[in-house]
N, C-alpha and C positions, 0 to 999 in steps of 0.2 A: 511262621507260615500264616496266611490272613485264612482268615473263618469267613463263613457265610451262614447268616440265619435267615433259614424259615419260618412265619408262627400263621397257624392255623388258628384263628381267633373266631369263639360262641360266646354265647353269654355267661359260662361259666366255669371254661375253661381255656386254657393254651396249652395248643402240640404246635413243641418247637422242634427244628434238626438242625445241629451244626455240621455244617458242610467244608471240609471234604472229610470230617471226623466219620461224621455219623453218629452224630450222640444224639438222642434223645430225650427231649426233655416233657413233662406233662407237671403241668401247675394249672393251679387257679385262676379265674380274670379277675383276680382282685390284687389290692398292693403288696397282701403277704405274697400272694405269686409272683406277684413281678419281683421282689426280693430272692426269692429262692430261687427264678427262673437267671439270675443273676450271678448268683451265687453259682451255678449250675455252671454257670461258663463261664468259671475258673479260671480270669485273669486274661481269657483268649484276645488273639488279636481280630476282633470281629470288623470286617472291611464294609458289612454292609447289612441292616436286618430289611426285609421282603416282607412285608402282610399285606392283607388285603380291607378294603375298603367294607366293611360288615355292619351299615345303619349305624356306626356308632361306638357300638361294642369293642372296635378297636385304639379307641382316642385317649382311653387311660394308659393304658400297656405304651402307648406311641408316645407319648410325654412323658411318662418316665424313662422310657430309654434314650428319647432326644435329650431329656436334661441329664441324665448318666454319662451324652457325650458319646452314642451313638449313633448313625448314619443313619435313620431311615427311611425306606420309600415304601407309602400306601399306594396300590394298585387296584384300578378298577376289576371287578374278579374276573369278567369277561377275558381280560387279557392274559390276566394266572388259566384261567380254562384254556382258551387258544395257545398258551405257549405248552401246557401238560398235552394238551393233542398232537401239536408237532413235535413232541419229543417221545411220540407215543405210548404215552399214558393215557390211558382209557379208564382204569377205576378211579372211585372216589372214596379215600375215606379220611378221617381228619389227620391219621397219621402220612399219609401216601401225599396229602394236599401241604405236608408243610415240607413234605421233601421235595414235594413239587418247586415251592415257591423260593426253598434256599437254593435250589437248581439256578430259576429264575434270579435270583439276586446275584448269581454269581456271573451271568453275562448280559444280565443289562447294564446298556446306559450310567454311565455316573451321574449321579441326579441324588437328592432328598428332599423331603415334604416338610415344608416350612412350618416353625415352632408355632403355634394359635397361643397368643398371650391370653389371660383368663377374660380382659375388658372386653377381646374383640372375641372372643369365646361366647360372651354371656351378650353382647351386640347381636351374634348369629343366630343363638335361640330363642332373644327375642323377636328378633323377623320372620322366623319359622312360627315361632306362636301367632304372629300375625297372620299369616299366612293359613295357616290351619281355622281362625278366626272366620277370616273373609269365606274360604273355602265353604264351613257349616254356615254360613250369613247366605251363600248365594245358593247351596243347595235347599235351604228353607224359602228362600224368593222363588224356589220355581216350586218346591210342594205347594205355595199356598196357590199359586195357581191353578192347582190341580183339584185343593180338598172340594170334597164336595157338601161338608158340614160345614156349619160356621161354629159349631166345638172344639174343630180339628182347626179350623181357622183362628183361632184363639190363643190356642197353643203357640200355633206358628209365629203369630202376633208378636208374642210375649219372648219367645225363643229370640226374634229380631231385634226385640227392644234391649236384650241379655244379651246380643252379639256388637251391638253398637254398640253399647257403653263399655265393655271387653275391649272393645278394638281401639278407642279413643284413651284408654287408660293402656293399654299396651304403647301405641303409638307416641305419649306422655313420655315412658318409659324408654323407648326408643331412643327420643330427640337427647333425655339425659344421659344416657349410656352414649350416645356419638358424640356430646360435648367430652363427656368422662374418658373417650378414648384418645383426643387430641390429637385425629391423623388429619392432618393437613387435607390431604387429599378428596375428604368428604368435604371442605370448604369449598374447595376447589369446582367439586363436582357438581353440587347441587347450585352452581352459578350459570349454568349450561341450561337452555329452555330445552326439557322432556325430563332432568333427572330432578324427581324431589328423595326429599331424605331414607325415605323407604329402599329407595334404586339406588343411590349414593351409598347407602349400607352394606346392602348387597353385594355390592362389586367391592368393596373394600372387603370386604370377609369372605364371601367365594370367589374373589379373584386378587388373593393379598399382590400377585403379581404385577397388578397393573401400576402401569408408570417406573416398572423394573426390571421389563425385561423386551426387548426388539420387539419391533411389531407383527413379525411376522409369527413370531413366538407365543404374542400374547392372541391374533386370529386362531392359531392353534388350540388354545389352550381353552377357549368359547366353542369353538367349534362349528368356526363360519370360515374359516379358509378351505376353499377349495382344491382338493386332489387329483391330482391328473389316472385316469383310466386308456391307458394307452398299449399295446402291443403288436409291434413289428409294424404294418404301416395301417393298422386301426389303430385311429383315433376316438376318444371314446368323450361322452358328456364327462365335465369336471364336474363332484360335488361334494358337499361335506361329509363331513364324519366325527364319529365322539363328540370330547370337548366336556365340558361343563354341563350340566343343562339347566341348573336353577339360573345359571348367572348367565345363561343365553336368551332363557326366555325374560328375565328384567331387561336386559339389553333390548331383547324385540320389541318391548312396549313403549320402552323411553323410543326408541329409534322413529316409532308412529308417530309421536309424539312430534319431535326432532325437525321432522321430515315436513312440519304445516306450519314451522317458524325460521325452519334456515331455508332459504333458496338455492342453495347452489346442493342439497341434499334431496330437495324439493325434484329440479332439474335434472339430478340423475337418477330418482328413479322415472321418471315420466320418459326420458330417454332410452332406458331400457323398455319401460313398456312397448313405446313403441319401434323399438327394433322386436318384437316380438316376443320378449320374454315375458314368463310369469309372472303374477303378483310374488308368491313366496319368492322366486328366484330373485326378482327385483329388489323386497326387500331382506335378502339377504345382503347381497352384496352393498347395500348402503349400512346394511350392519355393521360391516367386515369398516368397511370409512369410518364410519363414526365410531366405530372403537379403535381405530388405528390414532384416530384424532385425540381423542380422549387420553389415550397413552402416552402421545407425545406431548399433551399440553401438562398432563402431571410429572412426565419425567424431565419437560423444561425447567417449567413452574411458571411458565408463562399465562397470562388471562385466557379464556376464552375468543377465539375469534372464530367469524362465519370461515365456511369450508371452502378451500377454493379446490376447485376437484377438475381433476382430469376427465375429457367425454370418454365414458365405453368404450373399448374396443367393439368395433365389428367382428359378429361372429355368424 
């Protein structure tokens, strides 16, 4: 008979439930747990283990059961809470949240969360440390605007001068860690005028999928395809939803970018402008292109070429 696991994953422990057992399991977030948590499910035929996305905390536990040869899917928690609500769960506690989630595993979707090799692992966290870099670099460019010493301006000074040379030694680091990971793809990418190698990362580590999966899959998966809001004969505005968001907003800068050296990217958003839409709204949907395009040219392998793009529809 197939099993389902749920694991409620903190930083210092896991509550797990097999389902349609019911066994409970409580271990460690460490490797002896996940051995015992293992051992714990004794040989079962498990079809599918369900956790949730937890900052982090759950990417040990998830690689060891991926490499044991296990199914799994990390889920954004929002969608574990949404589905405990419609199944009318209302409390929360860690034990209730992993029977929640072997519930959920047992009728969702067939799907699992691709394995993070350790290269494109230690690729990820070095762009986050950049990221964190630039972050304290631009919230100290606006204190010094503000100090009103020049003591406190000193500091701030000195903190900048600590944040550049950080970021230029990170970014060093980078460039070697993308050669060390040999994915094609980042060659590919940063041949495109708006993506340099920081963006090209990015998308290669939060979005391993691109250039592997339909494009309509991969706007999903960003979180620029638009959804229909429709019932009986209201029609409603189409707009996004979820998706990614580190790998949406890289996408939104390169796109700016994108948009003042390709023309025919250029042309449709000025077109949308003037049929009346937003700026966001506008450039959303050249997003939604330019990542559709980007998909199909890494899952060709074909070079770069300018966009040739269909006008708007009238709406």
């Amino acid at each position: 008979m197939a099993s389902f696991l749920g694991i409620d994953v903190s930083s210092r422990s896991l509550d797990a439930l097999v389902r349609p057992q019911g066994i409970k399991i409580h271990v460690s977030n460490d490797r002896a747990g996940f051995e015992e948590l293992q051992r714990s499910l004794g040989g079962r035929s498990i079809k599918r283990v369900l956790l949730e996305a937890t900052g982090g905390y759950e990417r040990d536990v998830m690689h060891f059961l991926q490499d044991g040869g296990y199914k799994v899917i990390r889920v954004n928690p929002k969608r574990a809470r949404a589905f405990a609500e419609s199944i009318g769960v209302k409390a929360k506690t860690d034990a209730i949240d992993a029977e929640v989630l072997a519930h959920y595993a047992e009728v969702i979707p067939d799907q699992s969360t691709l394995r993070i090799s350790p290269e494109r692992a230690l690729l990820r966290e070095l762009l986050q440390q950049r990221d964190r870099l630039v972050q304290q670099r631009d919230d100290d460019l606006r204190r010094l605007k503000q100090a009103q010493s020049r003591v406190v301006s000193d500091f701030l000074k000195a903190n900048l001068q600590h944040f550049k040379s950080q970021i230029k030694l990170v970014e060093q680091a980078i460039s070697q860690q993308a050669e060390a990971l040999k994915d094609e793809r980042v060659t590919q990418l940063v041949q495109v005028k708006g993506i340099g190698l920081v963006t090209a990362g990015k998308l290669v580590t939060l979005l391993p999928e691109l250039g592997r999966v339909e494009s309509r899959e991969i706007a999903s998966l960003v979180g620029v395809a638009p959804f229909n809001h429709d019932s009986g004969k209201f029609v409603g505005k189409r707009s996004i939803s979820g998706g990614r968001f580190e790998a949406r907003r890289s996408l939104y800068m390169s796109c700016l970018v994108a948009m003042k050296y390709n023309p025919a990217l250029k042309a449709r958003y000025e077109a949308l402008r003037e049929r009346g839409k937003v700026a966001k709204v506008a450039i959303v949907a050249c997003m939604r292109v330019f990542l559709v395009r980007l998909n199909a040219m890494l899952r060709t392998g074909e070079p770069w070429l300018d966009l040739v793009l269909p006008q708007p529809k009238r709406t």
